[in-house]
C-alpha positions in Angstrom: -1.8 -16.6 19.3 1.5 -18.5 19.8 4.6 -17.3 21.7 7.2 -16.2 18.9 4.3 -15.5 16.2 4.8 -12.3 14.2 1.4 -11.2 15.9 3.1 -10.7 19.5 5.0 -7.9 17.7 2.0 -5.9 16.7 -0.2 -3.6 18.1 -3.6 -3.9 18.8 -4.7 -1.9 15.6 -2.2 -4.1 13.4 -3.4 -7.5 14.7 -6.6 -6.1 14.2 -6.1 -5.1 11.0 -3.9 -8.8 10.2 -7.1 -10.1 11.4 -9.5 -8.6 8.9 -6.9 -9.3 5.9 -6.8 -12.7 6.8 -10.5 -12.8 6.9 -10.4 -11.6 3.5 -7.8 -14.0 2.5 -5.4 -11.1 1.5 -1.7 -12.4 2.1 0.5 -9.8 3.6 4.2 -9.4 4.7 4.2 -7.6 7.8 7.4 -4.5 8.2 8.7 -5.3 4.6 11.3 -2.7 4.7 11.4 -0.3 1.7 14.1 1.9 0.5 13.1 5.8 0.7 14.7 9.2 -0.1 13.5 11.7 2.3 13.0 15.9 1.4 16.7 16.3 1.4 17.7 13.5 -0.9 19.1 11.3 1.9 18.4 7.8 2.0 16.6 5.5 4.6 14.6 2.4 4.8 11.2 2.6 6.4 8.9 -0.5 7.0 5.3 0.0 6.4 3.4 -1.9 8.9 1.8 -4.3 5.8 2.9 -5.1 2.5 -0.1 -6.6 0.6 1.4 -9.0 -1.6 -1.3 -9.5 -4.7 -2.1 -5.8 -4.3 1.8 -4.5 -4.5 0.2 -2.2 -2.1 1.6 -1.1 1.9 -0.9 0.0 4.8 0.0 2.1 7.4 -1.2 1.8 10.2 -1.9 4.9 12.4 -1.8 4.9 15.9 -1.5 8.3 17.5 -2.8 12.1 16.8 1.2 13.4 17.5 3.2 11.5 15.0 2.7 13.5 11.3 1.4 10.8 9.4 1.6 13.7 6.4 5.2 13.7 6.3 5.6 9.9 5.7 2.6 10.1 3.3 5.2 12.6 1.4 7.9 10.7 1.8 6.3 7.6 0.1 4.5 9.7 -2.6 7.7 10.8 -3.5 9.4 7.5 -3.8 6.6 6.3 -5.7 5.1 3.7 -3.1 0.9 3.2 -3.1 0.7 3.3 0.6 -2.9 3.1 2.3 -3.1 4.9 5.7 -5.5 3.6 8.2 -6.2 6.1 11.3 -7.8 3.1 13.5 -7.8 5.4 16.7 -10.3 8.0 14.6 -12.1 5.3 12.6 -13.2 2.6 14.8 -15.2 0.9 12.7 -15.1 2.8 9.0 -11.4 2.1 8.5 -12.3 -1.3 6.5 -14.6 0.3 4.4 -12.0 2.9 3.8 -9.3 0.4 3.0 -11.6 -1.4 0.5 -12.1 2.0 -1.6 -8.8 2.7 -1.6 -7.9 -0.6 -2.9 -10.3 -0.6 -5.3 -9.4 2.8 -6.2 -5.8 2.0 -6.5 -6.3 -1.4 -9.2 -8.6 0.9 -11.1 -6.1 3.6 -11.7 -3.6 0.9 -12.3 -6.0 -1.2 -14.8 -6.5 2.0 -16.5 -2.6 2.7 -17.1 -2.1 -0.7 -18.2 -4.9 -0.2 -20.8 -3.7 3.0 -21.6 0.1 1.6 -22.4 -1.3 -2.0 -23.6 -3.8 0.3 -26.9 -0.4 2.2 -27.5 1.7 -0.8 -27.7 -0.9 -2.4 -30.0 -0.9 0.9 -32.3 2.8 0.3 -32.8 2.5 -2.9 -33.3 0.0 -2.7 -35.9 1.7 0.5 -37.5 4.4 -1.7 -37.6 2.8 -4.6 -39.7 1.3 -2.1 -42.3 4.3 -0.4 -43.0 3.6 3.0 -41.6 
């Protein structure tokens, strides 16, 4: 790694887990701030430690049992962002397989919206052309 690279700003667990994208040839943003409301309706911007830019997915990357990982998980719920928590410190070596699920699972959900709105659309359309 080169002085000034992105990578000197990580942690271990984030290069670690830069590392394993990039095996994977998934291209990532890393810190791509997004813009939040928090409980009380105030606003903030947050940067999730990865944005995965064909997924239009974040990861989190956990490092430590004190910080509450819950509330952010909330927080981005809330605001409507798919966000992908990895507790590397627990998970030593089952965090990949555990981002792979969740990615799959994530597309699937999303495929199956997009099905869902593309049969409605088509309906309309074809109401439409047969005058009903």
């Amino acid at each position: 790694m080169q002085n000034g690279s992105i990578y000197t700003q990580m942690t271990r667990s984030e290069r670690e887990v830069a590392e394993f994208l990039k095996k994977l040839n998934i291209r990532w943003c890393y810190e791509k701030p997004v813009f939040v409301w928090d409980e009380n309706r105030r606003p903030g911007v947050w940067a999730p430690d990865f944005y995965l830019i064909t997924f239009g997915i974040y990861i989190e990357v956990c490092g430590s049992e004190k910080f509450d990982y819950e509330y952010r998980r909330n927080i981005y719920d809330n605001n409507g962002y798919g966000v992908i928590f990895l507790h590397l410190y627990k998970e030593t070596i089952k965090w990949k397989e555990y981002l792979m699920d969740h990615l799959k699972r994530i597309t699937n959900y999303r495929s199956k919206k997009l099905n869902e709105i593309t049969s409605k659309v088509s309906f309309l359309f074809v109401k439409k052309w047969i005058g009903v």
